[in-house]
C-alpha positions as CSV (number, residue, x, y, z in Angstrom):
1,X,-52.1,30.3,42.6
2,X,-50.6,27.7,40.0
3,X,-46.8,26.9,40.4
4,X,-45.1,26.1,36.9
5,X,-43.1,23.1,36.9
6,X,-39.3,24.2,36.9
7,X,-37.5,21.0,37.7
8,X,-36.9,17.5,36.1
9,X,-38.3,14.6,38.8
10,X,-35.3,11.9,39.5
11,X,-36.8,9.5,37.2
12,X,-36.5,12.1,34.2
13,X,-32.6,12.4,34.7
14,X,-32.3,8.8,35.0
15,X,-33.8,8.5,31.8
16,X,-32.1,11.5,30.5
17,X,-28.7,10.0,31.8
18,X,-29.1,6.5,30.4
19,X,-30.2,7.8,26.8
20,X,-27.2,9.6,26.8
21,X,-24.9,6.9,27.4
22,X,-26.4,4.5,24.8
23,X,-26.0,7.5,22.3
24,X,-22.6,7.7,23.3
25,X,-21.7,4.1,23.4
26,X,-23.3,4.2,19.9
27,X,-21.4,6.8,18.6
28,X,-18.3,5.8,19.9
29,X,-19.3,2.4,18.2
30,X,-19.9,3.5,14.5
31,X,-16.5,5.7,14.8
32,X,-14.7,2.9,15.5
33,X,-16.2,1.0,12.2
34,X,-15.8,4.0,9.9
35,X,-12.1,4.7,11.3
36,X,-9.0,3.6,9.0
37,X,-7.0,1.4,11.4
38,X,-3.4,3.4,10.7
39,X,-1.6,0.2,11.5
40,X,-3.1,-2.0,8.9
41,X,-2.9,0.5,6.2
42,X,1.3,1.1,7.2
43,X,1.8,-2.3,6.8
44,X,-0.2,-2.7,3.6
45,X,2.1,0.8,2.0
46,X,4.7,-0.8,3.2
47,X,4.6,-4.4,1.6
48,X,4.1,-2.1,-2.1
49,X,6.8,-0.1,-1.2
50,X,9.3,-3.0,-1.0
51,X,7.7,-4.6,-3.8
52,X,7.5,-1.7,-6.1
53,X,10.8,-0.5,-5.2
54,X,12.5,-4.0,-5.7
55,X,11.0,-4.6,-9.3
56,X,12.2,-0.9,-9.9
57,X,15.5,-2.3,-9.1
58,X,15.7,-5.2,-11.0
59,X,13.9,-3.7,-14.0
60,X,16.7,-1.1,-14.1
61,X,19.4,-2.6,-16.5
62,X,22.4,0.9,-15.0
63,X,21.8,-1.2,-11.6
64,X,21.5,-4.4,-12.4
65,X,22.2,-5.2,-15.9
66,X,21.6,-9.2,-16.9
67,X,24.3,-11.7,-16.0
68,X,23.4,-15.1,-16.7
69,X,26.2,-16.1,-14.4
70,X,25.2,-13.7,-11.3
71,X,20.9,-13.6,-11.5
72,X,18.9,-10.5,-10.1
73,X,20.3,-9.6,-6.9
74,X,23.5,-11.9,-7.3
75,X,25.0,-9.3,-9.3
76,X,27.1,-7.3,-7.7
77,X,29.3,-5.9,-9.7
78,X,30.3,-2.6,-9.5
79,X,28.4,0.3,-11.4
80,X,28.2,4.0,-11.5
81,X,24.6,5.6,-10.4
82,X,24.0,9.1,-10.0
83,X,28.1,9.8,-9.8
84,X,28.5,7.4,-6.9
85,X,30.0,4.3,-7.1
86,X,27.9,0.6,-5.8
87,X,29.4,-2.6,-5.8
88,X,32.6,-4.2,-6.7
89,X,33.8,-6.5,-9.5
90,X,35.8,-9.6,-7.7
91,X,39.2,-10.7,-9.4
92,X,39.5,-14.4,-8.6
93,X,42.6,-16.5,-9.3
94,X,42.4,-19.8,-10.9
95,X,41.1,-21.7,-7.8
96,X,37.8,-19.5,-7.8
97,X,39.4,-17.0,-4.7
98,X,38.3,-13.8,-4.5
99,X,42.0,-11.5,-4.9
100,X,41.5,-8.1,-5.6
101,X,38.4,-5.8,-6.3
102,X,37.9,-3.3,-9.1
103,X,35.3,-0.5,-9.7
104,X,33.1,0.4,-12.8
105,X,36.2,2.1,-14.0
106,X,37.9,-1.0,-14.0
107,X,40.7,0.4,-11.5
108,X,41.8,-1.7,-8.3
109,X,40.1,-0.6,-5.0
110,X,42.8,0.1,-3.1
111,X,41.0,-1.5,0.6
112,X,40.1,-5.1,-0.2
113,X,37.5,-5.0,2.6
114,X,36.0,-1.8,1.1
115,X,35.9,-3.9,-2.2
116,X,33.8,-6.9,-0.4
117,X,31.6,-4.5,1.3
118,X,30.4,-2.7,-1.7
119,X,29.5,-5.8,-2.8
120,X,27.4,-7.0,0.2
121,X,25.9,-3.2,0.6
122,X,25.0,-3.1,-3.1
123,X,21.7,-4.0,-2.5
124,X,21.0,-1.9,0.7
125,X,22.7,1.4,-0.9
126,X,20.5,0.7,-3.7
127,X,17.4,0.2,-1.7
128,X,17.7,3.2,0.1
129,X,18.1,5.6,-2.5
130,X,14.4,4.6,-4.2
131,X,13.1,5.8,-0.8
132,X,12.7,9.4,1.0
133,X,14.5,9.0,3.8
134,X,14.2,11.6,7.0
135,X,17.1,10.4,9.2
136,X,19.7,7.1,9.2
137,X,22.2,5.2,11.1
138,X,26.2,5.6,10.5
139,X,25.8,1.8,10.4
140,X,23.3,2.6,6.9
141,X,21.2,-0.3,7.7
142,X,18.8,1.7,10.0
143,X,16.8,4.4,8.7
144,X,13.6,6.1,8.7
145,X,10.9,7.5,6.8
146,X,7.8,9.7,6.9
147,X,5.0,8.3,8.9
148,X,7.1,7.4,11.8
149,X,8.1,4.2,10.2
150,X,12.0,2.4,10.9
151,X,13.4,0.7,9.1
152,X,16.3,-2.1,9.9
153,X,17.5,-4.7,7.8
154,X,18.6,-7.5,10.1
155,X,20.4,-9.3,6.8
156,X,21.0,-6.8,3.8
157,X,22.6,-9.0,1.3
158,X,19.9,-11.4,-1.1
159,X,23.1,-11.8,-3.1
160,X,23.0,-15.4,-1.7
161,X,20.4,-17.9,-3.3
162,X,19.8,-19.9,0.1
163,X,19.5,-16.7,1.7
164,X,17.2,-13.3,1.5
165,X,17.0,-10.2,3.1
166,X,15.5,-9.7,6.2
167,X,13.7,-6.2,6.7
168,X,12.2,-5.4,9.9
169,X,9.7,-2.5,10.3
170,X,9.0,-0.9,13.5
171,X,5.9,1.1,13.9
172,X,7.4,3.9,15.9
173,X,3.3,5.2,17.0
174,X,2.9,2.0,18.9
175,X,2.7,1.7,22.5
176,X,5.9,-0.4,22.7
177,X,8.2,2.6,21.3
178,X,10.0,0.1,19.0
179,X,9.9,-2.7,21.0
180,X,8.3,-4.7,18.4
181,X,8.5,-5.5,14.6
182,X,7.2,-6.5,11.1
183,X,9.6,-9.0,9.1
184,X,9.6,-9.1,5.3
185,X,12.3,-10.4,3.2
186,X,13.7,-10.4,-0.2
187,X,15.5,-13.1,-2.2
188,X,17.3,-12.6,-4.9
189,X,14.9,-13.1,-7.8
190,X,13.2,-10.2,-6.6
191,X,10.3,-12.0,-4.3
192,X,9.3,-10.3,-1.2
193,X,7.6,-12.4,1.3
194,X,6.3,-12.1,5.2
195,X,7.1,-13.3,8.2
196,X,5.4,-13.2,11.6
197,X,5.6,-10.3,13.2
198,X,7.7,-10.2,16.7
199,X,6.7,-8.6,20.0
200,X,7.5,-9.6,23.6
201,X,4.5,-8.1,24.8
202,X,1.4,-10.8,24.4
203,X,-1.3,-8.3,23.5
204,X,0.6,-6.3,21.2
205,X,1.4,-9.2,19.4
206,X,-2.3,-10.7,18.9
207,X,-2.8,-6.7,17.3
208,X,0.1,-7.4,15.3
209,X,-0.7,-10.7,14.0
210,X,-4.3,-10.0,13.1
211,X,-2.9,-7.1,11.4
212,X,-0.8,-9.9,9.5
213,X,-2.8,-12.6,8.8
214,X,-5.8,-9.9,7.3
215,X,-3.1,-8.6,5.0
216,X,-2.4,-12.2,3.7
217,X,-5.9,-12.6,3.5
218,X,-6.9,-9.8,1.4
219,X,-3.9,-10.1,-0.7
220,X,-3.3,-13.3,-2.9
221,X,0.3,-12.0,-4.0
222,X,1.3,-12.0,-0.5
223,X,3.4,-14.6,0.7
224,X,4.5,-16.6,3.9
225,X,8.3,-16.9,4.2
226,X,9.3,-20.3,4.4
């Protein structure tokens, strides 16, 4: 009587077992090329996002209309934008002192520290109100958008033409739950630039800085801050 085989020798399920594993390995492998890295595209939105939102800003003569005395940013002054008031115009006395602070209406604001912050939150208020935001800080200068993407700006006042903005954007998907940031700024002409990213964690910030140094790779426009 012939038996029918019914059952694989060892050497077949080795064989069996190993091609599976290099077809895994290989699969695994070509996801991996083919899947968008999340991180590097955030950071890439988020650089055109400053920028386009910034030239939006200065291109817009009801927020910041030409001043050859106060340029881009510098100006301050107070205007009227969608029935809410931004900014301040300073009354100085004849030594160049700041004394009072009117509104776009011209009348005195009452609070003279109200009056000074207007002016340094100009630019922030501003800033904010080109973007969707989801949820934000009583302080205003935390806030964050779709995407899980924070953002805090560390310095929100470019008025200052030895000093620019500094944004920092915190990738809220990472492993480091917000432990560790982008930095872009903004001067007052309207120029964003990069810096290097910050992370206390050593392995997180190799990620980040490849991540960094690709985008000012690819991108010509993109500069280092100084």
């Amino acid at each position: 009587m012939n038996f029918k085989k019914t059952a694989f020798t060892l050497a077949e399920v080795l064989i069996a077992t190993a091609l599976i594993g290099v077809f895994t390995v290989l699969t695994i492998s070509t996801m991996k090329l083919f899947k968008p890295d999340k991180e590097k595209m955030m950071y890439r939105k988020v650089y055109q996002q400053i920028e386009t939102t910034v030239q939006n800003m200065l291109n817009d003569e009801r927020l910041y209309p030409y001043d050859e005395n106060q340029e881009g940013f510098a100006n301050a002054d107070a205007i009227r934008f969608d029935g809410e008031e931004y900014g301040a115009n300073a009354i100085k006395d004849d030594d160049g002192n700041i004394i009072d602070y009117k509104d776009s209406k011209d009348e005195p604001i009452k609070d003279f520290n109200e009056g000074k912050t207007r002016r340094q939150r100009k630019f922030l208020r501003l800033f904010k109100k080109h973007l969707s935001i989801t949820s934000s800080s009583a302080s205003e200068n935390e806030f964050q958008t779709e995407n899980r993407i924070k953002w805090y700006f560390y310095d929100w006042d470019p008025s200052d033409s030895n000093n620019s903005a500094e944004l920092r954007i915190f990738y809220l998907a990472d492993e480091d739950k917000g432990n560790s940031y982008y930095r872009f700024y903004i001067s007052k002409n309207g120029n964003v630039t990069v810096g290097e990213p910050y992370s206390l964690n050593p392995e997180r910030k190799e990620q980040m800085l490849k991540i960094y140094k690709n985008a000012l790779e690819d991108n010509k426009n993109l500069k280092k801050e100084k």
